[in-house]
N, CA, C and O atoms as a GROMACS GRO file, in nm:
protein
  224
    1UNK      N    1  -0.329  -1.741   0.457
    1UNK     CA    2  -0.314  -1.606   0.508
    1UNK      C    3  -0.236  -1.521   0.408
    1UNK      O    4  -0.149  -1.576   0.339
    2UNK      N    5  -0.263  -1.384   0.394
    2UNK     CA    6  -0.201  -1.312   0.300
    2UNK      C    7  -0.090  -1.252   0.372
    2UNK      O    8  -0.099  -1.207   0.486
    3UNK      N    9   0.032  -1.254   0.290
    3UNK     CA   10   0.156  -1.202   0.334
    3UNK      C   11   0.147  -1.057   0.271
    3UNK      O   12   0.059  -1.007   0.201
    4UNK      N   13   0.272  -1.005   0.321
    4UNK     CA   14   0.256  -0.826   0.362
    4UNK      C   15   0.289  -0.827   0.115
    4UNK      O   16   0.187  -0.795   0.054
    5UNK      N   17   0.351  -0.843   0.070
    5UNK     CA   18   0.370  -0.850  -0.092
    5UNK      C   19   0.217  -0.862  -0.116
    5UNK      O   20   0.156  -0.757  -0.136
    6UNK      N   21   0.137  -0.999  -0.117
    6UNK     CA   22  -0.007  -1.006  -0.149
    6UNK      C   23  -0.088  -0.887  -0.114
    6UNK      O   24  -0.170  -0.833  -0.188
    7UNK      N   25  -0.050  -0.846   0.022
    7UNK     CA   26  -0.204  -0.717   0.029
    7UNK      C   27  -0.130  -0.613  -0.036
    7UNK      O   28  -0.197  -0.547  -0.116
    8UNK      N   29   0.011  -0.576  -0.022
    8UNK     CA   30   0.052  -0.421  -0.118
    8UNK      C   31  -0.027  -0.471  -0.217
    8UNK      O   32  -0.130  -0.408  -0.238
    9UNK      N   33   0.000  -0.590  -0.297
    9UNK     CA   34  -0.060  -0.582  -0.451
    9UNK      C   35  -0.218  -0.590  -0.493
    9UNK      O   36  -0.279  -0.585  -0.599
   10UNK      N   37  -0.251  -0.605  -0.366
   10UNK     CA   38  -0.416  -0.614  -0.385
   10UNK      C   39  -0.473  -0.505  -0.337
   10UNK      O   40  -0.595  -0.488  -0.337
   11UNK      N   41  -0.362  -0.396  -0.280
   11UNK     CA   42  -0.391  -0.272  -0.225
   11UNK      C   43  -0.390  -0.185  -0.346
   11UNK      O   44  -0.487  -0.110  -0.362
   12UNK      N   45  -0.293  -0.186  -0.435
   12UNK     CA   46  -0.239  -0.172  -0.553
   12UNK      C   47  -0.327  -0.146  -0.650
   12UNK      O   48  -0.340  -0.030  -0.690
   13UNK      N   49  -0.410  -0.264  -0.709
   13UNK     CA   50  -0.492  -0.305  -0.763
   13UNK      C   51  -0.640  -0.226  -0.766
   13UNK      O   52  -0.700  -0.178  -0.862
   14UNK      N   53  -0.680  -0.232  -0.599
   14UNK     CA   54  -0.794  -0.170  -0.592
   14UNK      C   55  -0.787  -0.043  -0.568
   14UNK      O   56  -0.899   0.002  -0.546
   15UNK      N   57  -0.702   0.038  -0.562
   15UNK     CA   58  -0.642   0.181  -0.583
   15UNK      C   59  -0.619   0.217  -0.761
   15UNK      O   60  -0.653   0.311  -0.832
   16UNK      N   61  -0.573   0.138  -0.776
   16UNK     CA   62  -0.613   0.161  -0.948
   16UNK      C   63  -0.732   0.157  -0.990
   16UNK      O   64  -0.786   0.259  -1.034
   17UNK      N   65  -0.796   0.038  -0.985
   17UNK     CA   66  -0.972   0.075  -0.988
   17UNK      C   67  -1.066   0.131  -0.940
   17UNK      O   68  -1.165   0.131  -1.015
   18UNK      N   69  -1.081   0.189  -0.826
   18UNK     CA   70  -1.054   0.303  -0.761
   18UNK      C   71  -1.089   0.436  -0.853
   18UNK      O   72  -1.190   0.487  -0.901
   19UNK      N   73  -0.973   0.458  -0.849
   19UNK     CA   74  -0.943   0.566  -0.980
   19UNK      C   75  -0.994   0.579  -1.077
   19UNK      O   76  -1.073   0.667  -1.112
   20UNK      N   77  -0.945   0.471  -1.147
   20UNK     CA   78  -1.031   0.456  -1.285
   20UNK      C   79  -1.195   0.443  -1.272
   20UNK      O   80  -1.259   0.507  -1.355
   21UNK      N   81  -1.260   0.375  -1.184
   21UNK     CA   82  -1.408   0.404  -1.158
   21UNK      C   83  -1.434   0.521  -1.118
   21UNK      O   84  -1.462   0.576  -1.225
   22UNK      N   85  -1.445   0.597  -1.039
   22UNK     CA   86  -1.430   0.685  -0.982
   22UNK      C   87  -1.400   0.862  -1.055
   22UNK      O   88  -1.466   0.961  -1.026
   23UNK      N   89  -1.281   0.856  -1.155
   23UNK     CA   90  -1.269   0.946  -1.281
   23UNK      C   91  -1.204   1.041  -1.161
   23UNK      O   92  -1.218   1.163  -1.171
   24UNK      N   93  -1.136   0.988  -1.052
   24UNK     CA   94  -1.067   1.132  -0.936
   24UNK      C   95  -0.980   1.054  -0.900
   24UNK      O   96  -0.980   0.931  -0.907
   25UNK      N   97  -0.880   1.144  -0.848
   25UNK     CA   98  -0.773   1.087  -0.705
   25UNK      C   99  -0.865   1.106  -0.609
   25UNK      O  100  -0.909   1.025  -0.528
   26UNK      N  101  -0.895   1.236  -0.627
   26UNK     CA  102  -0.981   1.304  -0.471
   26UNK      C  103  -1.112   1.256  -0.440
   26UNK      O  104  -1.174   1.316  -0.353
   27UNK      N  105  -1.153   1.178  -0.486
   27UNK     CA  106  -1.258   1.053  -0.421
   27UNK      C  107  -1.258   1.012  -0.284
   27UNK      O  108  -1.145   0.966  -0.266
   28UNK      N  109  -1.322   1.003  -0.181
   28UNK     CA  110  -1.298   0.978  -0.062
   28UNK      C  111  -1.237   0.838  -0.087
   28UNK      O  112  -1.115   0.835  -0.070
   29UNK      N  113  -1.281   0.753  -0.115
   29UNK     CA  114  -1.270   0.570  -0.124
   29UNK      C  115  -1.108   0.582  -0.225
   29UNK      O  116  -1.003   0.534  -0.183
   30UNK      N  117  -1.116   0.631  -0.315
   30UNK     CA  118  -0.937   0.620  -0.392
   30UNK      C  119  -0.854   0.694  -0.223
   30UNK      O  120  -0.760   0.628  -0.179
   31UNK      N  121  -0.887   0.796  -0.160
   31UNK     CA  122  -0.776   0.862  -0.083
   31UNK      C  123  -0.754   0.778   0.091
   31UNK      O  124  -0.665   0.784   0.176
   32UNK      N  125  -0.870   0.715   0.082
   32UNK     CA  126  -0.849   0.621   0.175
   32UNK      C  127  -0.769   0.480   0.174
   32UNK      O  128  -0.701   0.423   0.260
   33UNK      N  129  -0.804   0.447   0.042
   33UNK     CA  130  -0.700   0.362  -0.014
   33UNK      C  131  -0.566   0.372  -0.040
   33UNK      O  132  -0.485   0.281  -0.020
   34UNK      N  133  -0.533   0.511  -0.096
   34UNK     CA  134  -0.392   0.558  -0.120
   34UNK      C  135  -0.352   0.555   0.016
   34UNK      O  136  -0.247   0.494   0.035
   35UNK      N  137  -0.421   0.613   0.136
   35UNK     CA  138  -0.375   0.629   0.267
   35UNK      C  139  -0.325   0.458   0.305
   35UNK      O  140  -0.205   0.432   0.306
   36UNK      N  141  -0.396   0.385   0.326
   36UNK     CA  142  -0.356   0.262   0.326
   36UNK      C  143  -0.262   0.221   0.259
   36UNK      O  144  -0.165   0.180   0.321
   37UNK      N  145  -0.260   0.219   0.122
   37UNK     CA  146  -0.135   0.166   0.069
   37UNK      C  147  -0.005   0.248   0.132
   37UNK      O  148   0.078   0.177   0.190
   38UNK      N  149   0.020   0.382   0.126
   38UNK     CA  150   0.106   0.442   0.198
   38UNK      C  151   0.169   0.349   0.342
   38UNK      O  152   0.281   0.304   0.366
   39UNK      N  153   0.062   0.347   0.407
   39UNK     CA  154   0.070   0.298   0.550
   39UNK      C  155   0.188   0.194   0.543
   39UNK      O  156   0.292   0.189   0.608
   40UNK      N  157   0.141   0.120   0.449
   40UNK     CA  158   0.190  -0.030   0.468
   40UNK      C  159   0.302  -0.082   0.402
   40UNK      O  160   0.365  -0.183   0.431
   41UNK      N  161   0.326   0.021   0.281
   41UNK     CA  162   0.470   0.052   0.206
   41UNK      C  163   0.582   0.115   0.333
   41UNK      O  164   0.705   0.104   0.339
   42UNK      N  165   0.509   0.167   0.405
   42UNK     CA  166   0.613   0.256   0.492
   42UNK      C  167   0.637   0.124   0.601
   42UNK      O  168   0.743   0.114   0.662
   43UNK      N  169   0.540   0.038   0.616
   43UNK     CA  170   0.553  -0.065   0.725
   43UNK      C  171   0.622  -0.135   0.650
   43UNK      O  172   0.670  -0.201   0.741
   44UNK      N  173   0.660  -0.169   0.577
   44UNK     CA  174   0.722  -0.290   0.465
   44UNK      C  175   0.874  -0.248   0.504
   44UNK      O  176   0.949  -0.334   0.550
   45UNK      N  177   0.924  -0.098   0.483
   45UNK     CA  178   1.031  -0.036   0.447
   45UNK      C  179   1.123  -0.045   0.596
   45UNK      O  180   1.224  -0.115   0.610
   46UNK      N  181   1.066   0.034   0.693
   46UNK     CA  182   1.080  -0.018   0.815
   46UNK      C  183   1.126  -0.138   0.831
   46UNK      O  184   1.246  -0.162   0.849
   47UNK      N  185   1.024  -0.236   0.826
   47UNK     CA  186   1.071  -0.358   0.887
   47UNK      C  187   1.207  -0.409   0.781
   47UNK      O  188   1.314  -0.437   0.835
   48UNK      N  189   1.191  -0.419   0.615
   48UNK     CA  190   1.289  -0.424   0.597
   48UNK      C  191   1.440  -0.370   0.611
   48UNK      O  192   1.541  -0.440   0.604
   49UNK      N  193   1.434  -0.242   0.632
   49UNK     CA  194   1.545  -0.124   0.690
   49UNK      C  195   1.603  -0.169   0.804
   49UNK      O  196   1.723  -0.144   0.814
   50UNK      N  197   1.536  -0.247   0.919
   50UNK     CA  198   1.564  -0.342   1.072
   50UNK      C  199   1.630  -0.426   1.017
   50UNK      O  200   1.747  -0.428   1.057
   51UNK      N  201   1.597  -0.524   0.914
   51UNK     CA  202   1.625  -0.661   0.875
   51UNK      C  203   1.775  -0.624   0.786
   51UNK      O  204   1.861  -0.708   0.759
   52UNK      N  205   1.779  -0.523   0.762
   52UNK     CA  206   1.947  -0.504   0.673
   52UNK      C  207   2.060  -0.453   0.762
   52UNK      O  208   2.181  -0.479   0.754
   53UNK      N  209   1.968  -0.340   0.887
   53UNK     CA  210   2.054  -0.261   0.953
   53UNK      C  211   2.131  -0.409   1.080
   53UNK      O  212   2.245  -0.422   1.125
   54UNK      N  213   2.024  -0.482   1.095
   54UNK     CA  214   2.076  -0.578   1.182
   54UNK      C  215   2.156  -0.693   1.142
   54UNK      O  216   2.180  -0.784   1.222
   55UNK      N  217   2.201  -0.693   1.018
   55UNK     CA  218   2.266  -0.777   0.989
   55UNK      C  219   2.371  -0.689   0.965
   55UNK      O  220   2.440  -0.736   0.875
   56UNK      N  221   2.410  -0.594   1.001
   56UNK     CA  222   2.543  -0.507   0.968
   56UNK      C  223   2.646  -0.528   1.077
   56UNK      O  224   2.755  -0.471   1.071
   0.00000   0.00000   0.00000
């Protein structure tokens, strides 16, 4: 199973190629991807932000 590090970086990845195929940000498929990666950086941050605040 892929942990939340593995898909950012494979989110990562295909957002760069993406791009680079593509020759846009504003590509539907790169901005859906960026949307995703967003998503899940912000879910990462969160849960880690819980995991520091609760050990205070």
């Amino acid at each position: 199973m892929e942990n939340q590090n593995q898909r950012l970086e494979r989110l990562r990845t295909q957002l760069v190629s993406a791009a680079l195929t593509k020759e846009t940000f504003l590509h539907p498929d790169v901005i859906l991807l960026s949307q995703a990666l967003d998503q899940l950086i912000v879910k990462v941050q969160r849960e880690k932000y819980k995991r520091v605040a609760g050990q205070r």
